[in-house]
C-alpha positions in Angstrom: 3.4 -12.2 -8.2 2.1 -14.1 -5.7 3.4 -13.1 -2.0 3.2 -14.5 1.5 0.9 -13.2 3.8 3.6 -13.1 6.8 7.5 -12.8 6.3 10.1 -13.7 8.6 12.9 -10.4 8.8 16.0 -9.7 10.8 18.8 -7.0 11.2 22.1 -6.9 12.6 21.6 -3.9 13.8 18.7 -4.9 15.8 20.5 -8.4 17.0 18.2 -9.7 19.4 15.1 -9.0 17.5 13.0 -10.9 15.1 10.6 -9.6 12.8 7.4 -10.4 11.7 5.4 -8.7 8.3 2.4 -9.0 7.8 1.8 -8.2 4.1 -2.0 -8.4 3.7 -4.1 -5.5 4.9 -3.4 -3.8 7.4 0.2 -3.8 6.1 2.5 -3.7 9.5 6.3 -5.2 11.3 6.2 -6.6 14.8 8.9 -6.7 16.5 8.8 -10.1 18.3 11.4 -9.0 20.8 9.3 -6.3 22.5 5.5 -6.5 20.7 6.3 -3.2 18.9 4.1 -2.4 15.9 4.7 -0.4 13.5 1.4 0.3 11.0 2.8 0.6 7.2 -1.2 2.2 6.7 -2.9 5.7 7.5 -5.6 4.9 9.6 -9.0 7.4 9.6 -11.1 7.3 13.5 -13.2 5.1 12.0 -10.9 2.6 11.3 -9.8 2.8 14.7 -12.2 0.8 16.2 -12.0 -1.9 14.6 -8.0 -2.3 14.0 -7.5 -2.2 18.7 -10.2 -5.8 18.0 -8.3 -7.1 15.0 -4.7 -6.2 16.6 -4.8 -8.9 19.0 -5.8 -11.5 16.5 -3.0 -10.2 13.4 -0.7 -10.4 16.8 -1.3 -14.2 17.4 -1.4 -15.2 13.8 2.3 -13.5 13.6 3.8 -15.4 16.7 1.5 -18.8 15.0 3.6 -18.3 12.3 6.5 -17.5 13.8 6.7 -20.5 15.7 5.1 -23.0 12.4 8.6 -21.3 10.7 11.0 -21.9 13.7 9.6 -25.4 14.3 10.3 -26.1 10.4 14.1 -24.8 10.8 14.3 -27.4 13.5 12.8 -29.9 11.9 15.6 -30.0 9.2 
């Protein structure tokens, strides 16, 4: 099965929060609400390195998306 790379999640018991996941690796949720990531991957030191330089990019791809969804929803 074929899945999207990002996914769009919410939670009534997070109400003002919107979630981002990011299904490719490195697997994680961002909370949109607060920039809160959590990592669904161990991570070894030397993976460290280069996951703080990929972060900021996975980060703006998730709001890019976020806001290519939202603008869709309004759309209609």
């Amino acid at each position: 099965m074929a899945i999207p790379k990002f996914i769009l999640g919410d939670n009534t018991d997070f109400e003002s929060a919107i979630f981002v996941i990011h299904t490719d690796f490195p697997r994680f949720i961002i909370n949109l609400e607060d920039d809160q990531i959590e990592w669904l991957e161990d991570f070894d030191a030397q993976d460290e390195d280069e996951l703080v330089s990929e972060t900021k990019n996975l980060m703006e791809q998730a709001y890019q998306f976020y806001d290519r969804e939202i603008s869709r929803y309004d759309e209609k």
